[in-house]
C-alpha positions, 0 to 999 in steps of 0.5 A, a space after each residue: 379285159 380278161 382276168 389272165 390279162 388283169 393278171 398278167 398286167 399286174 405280174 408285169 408291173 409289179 416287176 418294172 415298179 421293184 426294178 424302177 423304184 430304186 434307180 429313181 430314188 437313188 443319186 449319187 452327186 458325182 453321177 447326176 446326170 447318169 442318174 437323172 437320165 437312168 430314171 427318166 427312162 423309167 418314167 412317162 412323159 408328165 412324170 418325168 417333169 415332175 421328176 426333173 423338177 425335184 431332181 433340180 433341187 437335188 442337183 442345186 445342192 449336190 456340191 455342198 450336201 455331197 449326198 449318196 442315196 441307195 434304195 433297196 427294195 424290201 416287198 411290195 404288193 399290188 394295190 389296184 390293177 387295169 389292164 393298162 395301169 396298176 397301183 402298188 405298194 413298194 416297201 424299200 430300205 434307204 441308205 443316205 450318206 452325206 456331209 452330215 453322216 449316214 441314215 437309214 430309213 424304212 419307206 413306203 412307196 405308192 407307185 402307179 405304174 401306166 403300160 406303154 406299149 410293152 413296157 410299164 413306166 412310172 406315172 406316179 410317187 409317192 414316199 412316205 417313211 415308215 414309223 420306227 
């Protein structure tokens, strides 16, 4: 591929991840199945299953927990690029807010994001917070 392509690739996955991450982090318990199905069209197809898995969980304790989750994306920066998928860093804010009160933490997310015809899905995540 030609450096304008490696380029091009990176530019447009950068936007889909700052557009992608925070929907896929983000929950509310009395719009779970709206959420859920929000992220998955963010996500390829292996991911998504892994996804859904984690996504059970949070749906099994939903009623008790109550919880709201806004992400805010802060930065991010292309970490490796091919033509066809491009490893990011995501720096985002997460605002939680449940039954036990409100927390806000600073994350860093690994994202790769993989091309799927013309457009870029999430194939990988990974979040970590950022020390205070």
């Amino acid at each position: 591929p030609s450096d304008a392509s490696i380029a091009d690739a990176a530019t447009q996955a950068q936007g889909a991840a700052e557009r992608a991450t925070p929907v896929i982090l983000a929950y509310d318990y009395r719009t779970l199945d709206a959420d859920q199905k929000a992220a998955d069209a963010l996500l390829t197809p292996d991911y998504r299953k892994e996804y859904d898995k984690l996504f059970t969980a949070i749906r099994d304790n939903a009623e008790k927990v109550k919880p709201v989750v806004t992400a805010t994306v802060v930065d991010s920066g292309v970490i490796r690029v091919t033509a066809d998928r491009v490893q990011l860093l995501v720096l985002l804010e997460r605002r939680t807010v449940n039954v036990a009160g409100t927390q806000v933490t600073n994350d860093q997310v690994r994202v790769t994001m993989e091309r799927d015809g013309d457009d870029w899905l999430v194939d990988k995540m990974d979040t970590q917070p950022l020390p205070k």
